[in-house]
N, C-alpha and C positions, 0 to 999 in steps of 0.2 A: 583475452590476451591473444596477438599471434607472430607468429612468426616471420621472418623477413624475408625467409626463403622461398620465393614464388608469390612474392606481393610488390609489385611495381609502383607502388603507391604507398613508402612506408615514412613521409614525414612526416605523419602522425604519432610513427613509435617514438619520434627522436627528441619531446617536447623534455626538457628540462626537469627532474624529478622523476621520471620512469626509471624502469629498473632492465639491468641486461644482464644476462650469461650468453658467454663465447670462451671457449678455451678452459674450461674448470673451473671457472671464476665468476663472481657476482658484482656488480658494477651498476654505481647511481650514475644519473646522465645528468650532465652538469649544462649551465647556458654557453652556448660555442661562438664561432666568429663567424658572423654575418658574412666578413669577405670570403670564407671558405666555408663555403657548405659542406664542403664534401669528408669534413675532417671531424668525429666527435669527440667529445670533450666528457671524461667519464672520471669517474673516485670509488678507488674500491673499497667496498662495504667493510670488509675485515680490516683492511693494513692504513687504509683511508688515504693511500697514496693515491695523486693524481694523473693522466696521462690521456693520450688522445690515442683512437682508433681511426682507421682508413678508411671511409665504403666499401672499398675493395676487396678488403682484407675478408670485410661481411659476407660478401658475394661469391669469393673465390675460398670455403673453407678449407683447409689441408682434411688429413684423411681423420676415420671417424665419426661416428653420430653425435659423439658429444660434444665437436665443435662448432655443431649446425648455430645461429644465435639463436634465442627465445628473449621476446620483449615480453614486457607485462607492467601494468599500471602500478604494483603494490609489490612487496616484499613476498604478501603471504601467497598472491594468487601466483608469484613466480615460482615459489616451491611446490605448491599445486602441480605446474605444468608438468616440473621436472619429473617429477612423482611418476607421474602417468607418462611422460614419456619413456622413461625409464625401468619401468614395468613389464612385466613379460604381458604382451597380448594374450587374451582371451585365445582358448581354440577356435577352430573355423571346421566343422564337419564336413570332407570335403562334397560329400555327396548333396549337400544340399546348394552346389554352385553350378551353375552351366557348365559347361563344357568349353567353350570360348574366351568366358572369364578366366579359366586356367590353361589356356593356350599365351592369353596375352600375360599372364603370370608369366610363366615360362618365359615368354620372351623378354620381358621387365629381367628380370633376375640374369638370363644369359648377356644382355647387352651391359649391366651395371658390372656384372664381375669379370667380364671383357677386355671393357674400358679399364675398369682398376686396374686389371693384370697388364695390360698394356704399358699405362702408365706409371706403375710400379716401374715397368723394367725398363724403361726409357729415363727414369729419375735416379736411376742407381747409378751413383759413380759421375754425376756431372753436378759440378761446384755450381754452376750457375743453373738452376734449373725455372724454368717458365711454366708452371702448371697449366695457366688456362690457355696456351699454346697449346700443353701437349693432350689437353682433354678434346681440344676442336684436332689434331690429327687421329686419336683414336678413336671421336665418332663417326669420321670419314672413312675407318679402315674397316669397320664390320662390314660383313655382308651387304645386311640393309641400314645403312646409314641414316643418322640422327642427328637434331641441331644440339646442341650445347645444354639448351633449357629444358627440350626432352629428359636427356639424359640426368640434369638435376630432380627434376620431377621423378624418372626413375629412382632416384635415387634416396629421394626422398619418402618414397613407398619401400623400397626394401630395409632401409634402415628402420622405419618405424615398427614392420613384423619381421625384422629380422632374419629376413631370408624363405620368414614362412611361406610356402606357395600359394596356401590356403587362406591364409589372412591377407595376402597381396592380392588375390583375385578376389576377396570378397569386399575390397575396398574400393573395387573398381565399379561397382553398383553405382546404380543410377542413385539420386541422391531422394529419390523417391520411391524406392524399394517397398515394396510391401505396405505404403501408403494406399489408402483406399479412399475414392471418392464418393461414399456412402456416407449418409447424413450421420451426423454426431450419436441420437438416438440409438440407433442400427450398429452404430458399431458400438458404445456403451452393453449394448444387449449382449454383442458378440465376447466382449470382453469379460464382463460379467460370469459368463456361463465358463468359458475358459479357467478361470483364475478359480471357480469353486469346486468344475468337474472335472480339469482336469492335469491342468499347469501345478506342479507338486512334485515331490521330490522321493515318490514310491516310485518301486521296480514295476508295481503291475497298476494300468493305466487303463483307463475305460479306452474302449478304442474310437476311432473320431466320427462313425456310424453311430455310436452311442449316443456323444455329446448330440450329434446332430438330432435325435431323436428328444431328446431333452429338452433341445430348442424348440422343437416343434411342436413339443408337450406344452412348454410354458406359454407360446403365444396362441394355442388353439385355449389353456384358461384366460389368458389376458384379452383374449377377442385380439389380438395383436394390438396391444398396448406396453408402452415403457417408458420411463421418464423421459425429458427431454431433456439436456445439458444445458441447451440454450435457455430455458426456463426457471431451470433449478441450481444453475451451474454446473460443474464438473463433479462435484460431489452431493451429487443425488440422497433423498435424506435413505441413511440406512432402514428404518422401519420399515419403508415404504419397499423397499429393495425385496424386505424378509417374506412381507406380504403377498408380494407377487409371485415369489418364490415356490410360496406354502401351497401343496396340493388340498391340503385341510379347509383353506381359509376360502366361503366362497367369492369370487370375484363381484357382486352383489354386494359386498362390506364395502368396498374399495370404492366401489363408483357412487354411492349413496352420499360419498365423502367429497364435499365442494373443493374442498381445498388441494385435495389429493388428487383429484378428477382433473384440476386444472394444472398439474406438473404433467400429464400423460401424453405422448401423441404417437398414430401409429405410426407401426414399422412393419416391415418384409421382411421372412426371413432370407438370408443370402441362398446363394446356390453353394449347391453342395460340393463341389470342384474347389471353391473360393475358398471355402471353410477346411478344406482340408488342407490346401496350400501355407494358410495360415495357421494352420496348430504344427507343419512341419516347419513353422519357421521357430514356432516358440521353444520346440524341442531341440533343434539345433543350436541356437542361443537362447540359452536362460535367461541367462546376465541379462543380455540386453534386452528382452521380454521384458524384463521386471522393469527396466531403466525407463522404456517406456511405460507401462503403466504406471510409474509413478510421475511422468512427467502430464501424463495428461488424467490422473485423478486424482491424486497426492499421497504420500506416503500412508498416509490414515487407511486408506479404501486396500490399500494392501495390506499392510497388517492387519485386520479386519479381517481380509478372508486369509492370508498365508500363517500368521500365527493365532490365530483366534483360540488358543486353549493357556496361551501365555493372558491375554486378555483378559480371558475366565479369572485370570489366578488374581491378575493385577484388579480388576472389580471386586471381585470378592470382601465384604465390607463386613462380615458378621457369618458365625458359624448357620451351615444348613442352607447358604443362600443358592451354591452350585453345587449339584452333586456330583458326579462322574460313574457309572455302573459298567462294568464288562466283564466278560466272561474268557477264564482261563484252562484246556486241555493239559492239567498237572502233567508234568512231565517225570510219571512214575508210576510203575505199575503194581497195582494191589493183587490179593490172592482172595478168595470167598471164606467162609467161618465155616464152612460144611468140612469141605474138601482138602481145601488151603494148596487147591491143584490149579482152579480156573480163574484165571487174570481177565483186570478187567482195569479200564484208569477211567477216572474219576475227575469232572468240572466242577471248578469253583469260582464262583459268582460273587465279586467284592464293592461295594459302593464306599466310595470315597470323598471325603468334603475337601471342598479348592481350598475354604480360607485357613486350617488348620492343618489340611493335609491327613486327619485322622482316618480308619476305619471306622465307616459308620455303622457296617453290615456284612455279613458274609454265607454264604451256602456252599455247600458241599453235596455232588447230586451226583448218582451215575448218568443220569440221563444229559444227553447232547442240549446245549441253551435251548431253553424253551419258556414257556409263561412261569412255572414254579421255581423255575429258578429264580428270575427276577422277583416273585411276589416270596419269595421263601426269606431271601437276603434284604425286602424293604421289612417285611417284619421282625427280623432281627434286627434290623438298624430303628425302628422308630421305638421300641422300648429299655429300659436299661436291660444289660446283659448280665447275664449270673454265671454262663455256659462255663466261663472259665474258672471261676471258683466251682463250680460241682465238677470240673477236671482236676481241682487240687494245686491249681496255678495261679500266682502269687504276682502283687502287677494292680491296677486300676485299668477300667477299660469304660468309662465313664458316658462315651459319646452318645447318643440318641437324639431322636426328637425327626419330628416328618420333614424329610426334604422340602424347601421350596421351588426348584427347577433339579431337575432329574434328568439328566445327558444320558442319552443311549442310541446305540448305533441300530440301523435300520433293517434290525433282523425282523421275520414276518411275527414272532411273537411277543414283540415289542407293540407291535401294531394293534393286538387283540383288544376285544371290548373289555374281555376280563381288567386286563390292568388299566385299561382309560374310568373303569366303573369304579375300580378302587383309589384312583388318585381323586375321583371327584368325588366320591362319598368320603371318601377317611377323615374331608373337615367336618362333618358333624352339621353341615346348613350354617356353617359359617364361624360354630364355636370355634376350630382349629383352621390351621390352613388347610389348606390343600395342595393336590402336587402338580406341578406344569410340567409337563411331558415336553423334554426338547430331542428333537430327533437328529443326530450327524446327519451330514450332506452325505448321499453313496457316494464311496471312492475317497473320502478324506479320513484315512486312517488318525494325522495328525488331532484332529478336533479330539479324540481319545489317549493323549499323549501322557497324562498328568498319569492314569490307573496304568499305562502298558509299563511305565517307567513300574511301577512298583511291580507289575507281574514279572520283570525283569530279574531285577533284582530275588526274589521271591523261586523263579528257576534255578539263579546260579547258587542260592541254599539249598534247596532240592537235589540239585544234582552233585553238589559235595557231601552230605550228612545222611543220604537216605540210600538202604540197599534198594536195587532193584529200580533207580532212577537212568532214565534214557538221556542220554549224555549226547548223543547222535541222533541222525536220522539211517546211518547208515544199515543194513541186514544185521551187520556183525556186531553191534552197537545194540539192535533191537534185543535179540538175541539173547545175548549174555544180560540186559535186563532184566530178560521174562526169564532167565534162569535165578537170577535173586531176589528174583519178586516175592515177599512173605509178609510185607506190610496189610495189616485188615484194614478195613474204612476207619476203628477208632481210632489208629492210631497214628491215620493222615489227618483226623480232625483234631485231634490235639496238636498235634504237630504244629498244622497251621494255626490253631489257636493261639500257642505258646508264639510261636515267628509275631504274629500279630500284637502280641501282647509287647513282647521286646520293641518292635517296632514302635508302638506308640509312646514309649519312652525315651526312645533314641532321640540326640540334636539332630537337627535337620539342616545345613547350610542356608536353603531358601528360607527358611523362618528366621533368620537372627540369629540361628542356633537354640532355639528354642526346640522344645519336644513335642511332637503332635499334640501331647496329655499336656503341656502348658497353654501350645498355641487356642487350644479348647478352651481350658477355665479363665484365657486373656478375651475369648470370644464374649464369656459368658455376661459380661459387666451390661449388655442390652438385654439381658433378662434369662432366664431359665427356658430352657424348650420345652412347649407342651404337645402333648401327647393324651386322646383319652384313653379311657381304662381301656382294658384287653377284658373283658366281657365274652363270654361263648358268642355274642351277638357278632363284634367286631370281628372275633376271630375268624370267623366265618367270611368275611368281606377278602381274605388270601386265600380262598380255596379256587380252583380253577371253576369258572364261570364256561359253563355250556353255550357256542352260540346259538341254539336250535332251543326254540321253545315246548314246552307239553301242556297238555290239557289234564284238569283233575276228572278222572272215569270215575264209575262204581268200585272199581276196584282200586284207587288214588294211582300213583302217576307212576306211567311208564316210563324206566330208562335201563341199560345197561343189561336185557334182557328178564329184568325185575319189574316188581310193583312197589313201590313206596306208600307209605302210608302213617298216619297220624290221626288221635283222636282231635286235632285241632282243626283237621280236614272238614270238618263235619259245620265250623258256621263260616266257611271259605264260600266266597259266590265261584261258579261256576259257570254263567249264563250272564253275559254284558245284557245290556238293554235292546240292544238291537239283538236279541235272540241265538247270538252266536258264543260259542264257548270260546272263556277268556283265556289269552295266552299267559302261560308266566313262564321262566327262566329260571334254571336252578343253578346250583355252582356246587363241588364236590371235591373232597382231596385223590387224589389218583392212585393214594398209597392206603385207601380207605373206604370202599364206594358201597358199603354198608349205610350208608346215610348219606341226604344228599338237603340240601338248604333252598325253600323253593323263595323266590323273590316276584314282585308284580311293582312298577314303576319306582324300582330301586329299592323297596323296603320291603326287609325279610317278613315271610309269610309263617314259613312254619321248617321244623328241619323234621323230615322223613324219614323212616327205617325199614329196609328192604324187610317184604313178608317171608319172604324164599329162606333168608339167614335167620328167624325169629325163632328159638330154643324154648322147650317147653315153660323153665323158668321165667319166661319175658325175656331173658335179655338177646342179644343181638351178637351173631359169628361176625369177625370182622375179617372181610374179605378185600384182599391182598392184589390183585393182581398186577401190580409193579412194585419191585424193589425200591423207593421212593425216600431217600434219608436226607436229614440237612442239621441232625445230632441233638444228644440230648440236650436239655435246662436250657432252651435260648430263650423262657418266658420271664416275666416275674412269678405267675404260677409256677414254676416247674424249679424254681428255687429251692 
């Protein structure tokens, strides 16, 4: 559609069946009189009355934006226009315009309200009045005088931002703004990196040193390699995206791959000046950021990266397929069982299933996230749970069974061999599944949205029902806190128990209104979730895994300033073939390091018992040195 206003060439809007607004009115164009061109011939939509408009009338609007015309081919693309035209404009930050552009702002805006005021007051009080007379003497009377068309044009930029300075000077760009003559590739790249690390809608923002550094991470793995558009089209296949992306995955997979090798071509990365000019353009318009990226990769490739945890939800096809795991600093402070003097607050570690929305898992740890939290809270979620019945709470809490992809954000103990050894051994060489370790992007809080919502909700109970909960962040807030602080650890873990247990009873609006505990047994119709036994063997596979290996001595194996030892020791090889002693790797609970579980190419050896703690009766002092909880009965043993 456009407009008539500053188009010399508008016999095209006036073909018969087009649609017009001028004056508050909607108007089909009817066939007119050949002898008089100049005159149209129009039926209004609503009243269906007939009547004829002047050209002139088009050309010389009275005052107002809404009596500007607007042409359009169709009914619906004319209400389109209005829409938008009638719209408040986007803001305009002014600091991201020249300096020049808001000079000729400025003088746009002084000349249009000028002229108005001129001809306002030359129009008052004369019967006969001549407008496009009196607009050609008042653009003769400014200072720096203007023709006629100028001043429409003016006119036509202030009316549309409304007087904005900022929107008037940024329209005044060149129509090539921030267009770049770098191959499709190159900028796919740039874009890319953008939209994952850093175009989002948090307060704290990697800074554009960062993103830069990012870039240069990716193409020193890619050998500077990335799709090409032109090859693959605009939308580049997503796998291939994730692949390149992956620091894990090495670049060796990717090129051994024909097919894949031939979407690739290289690229350079930009200079670093260009890239920063360009993230300040994304941050001063959003809007428009997105508008482009969706025009040149399509709407898919954005939602892709901007909601990708709504995604999660909408794939989600069967319970245990996505899991969600994060970690929560309770907003409440406990007291010790000794003293009931020294406060201390307490994380809790939740995994959550997308397709049912239930609690799969949960821990409760003093210690700051770390590897036992996450492996505390998958062992709780992969067996049925009892913990709540030996609390005396009343409820079904049904869910279990091993994650098949496990979301977690990019903490370094997320990273550890401990939990990559346990998601690949827990299938059994294939009897069970196993778990896919998917890691957030750094800096995309959002990909974690589905679990923060419930830790959310989960605070604002906390801080109504519980003494001693921090309701601020403020001194005076803390404060009076740590003055009603008298809650012990058990009676945060029931607490959160019982919340837990309500919760998965509660209707959920995103489910149909179903209850997590229905959206589960609706899951279950693809079969039961298996799980093997819980065996002292498996149980062993959650203890924290050492990365440092030891050798079996004379005196069995040193750690923790102890000797370990076992009479199973004794037909253990200790001497590979090649005459060097063999390494093995043990793993141990941190809240327990009286015995420690030695392993050699993933399969347990023997479990050890420090000689230093050995009591004359055989048995073994169980030595402590961290306060290490995550509550009683979470086994089926412990029943």
């Amino acid at each position: 559609m456009t407009r008539i206003a500053g188009n010399s060439s508008f016999e095209r809007l006036l073909k018969p069946g087009q649609f017009l607004f001028w004056q508050e009115r909607r108007y089909r164009l009817l066939a007119g009189d050949p002898a008089d061109p100049l005159t149209i011939h129009v039926e209004d939509i609503i009243t269906l009355e007939q009547g004829t408009i002047r050209i002139e009338e088009l050309l010389l609007p009275t005052e107002g934006a809404a009596s500007e015309p607007v042409f359009a081919p169709t009914l619906e693309a004319l209400q389109q226009e209005l829409e938008q035209r009638h719209s408040p404009p986007d803001p305009i930050q002014a600091n991201s315009l020249p300096d020049h552009l808001g000079d000729k702002a400025d003088r746009i805006i002084s000349v249009v309200e000028t002229v108005d005021r001129l001809v306002a007051a030359e129009a008052n009080g004369q019967p006969k009045f001549q407008r496009e007379k009196a607009l050609r003497r008042a653009c003769r009377q400014l200072a720096q005088p203007v023709c006629l068309a100028t001043y429409y044009n003016y006119r036509r930029l202030y009316q549309r931002w409304q007087g904005d300075r900022n929107g008037i000077a940024a329209a005044l760009r060149r129509s090539t703004f921030n267009q770049t003559r770098m191959s499709q590739a190159r900028l796919h790249f740039v874009d890319t990196h953008i939209m994952r690390f850093y175009a989002r809608s948090r307060a704290i923002r990697p800074c554009p040193a960062t993103v830069y550094k990012i870039m240069q991470s990716t193409l020193e793995r890619t050998h500077g390699l990335w799709p090409d558009p032109k090859r693959c089209g605009p939308k580049a296949p997503p796998d291939l995206i994730e692949e390149l992306l992956d620091p894990r995955l090495p670049m060796a997979a990717i090129l051994d791959n024909p097919e894949k090798v031939g979407l690739l071509k290289p690229i350079d990365l930009p200079s670093r000046s260009w890239l920063y000019q360009y993230l300040r353009w994304f941050v001063h318009q959003p809007e428009h950021g997105r508008v482009v990226m969706t025009a040149r990769y399509g709407q898919e490739m954005w939602e892709r990266e901007q909601l990708v945890f709504d995604t999660f939800v909408r794939l989600a096809l069967m319970p245990l397929q996505y899991v969600f795991a994060d970690h929560w600093l309770v907003d409440v402070f406990t007291v010790d069982e000794a003293s009931r003097s020294q406060i201390n607050r307490l994380w809790l570690t939740l995994l959550l299933d997308a397709y049912s929305r239930s609690v799969l898992g949960m821990a409760l740890l003093y210690e700051a996230p770390c590897i036992d939290s996450i492996q505390s809270a998958l062992r709780h979620a992969i067996w049925p749970k009892l913990s709540h019945y030996a609390l005396g709470l009343e409820g079904d809490w049904i869910c279990y069974g091993i994650p098949h992809q496990l979301s977690l954000d990019n903490a370094w103990a997320h990273h550890a061999g401990s939990l990559a050894n346990l998601a690949r051994v827990i299938g059994q060489n294939g009897r069970y599944n196993s778990i896919d370790l998917i890691f957030r992007p750094p800096y995309q809080g959002r990909y974690g949205a589905l679990i923060e919502r419930l830790f959310g909700n989960l605070s604002a109970q906390v801080q109504d029902l519980l003494p001693g909960a921090i309701r601020s962040s403020e001194p005076k807030a803390l404060r009076q806190a740590a003055q009603e602080a008298c809650l012990l650890y058990e009676d945060l873990y029931r607490f959160f128990q019982e919340l837990i247990v309500v919760y998965q009873h509660t209707p959920h609006h995103e489910l149909g209104g179903l209850t997590p505990h229905e959206k589960w047994l609706e899951g279950l119709q693809f079969g039961p979730p298996l799980a093997p036994p819980l065996t002292p063997a498996i149980d062993q596979l959650f203890w924290r895994m050492s990365p440092e290996t030891r050798v079996i001595t004379t005196k069995g194996v040193a750690a923790f300033g102890m000797h370990y030892w076992s009479p199973d020791l004794q037909g253990v090889a200790r001497v590979g073939w090649d005459g060097k002693a063999i390494p093995y790797h043990f793993s141990y609970e941190p809240a327990d390091i009286s015995r420690i579980a030695l392993f050699h190419n993933g399969k347990r050896v023997s479990v050890l018992e420090a000689k230093e703690l050995r009591q004359a009766d055989g048995s073994t002092i169980i030595h402590q040195p961290v306060e290490l909880k995550t509550g009683p009965g979470d086994s089926p043993e412990e029943g």
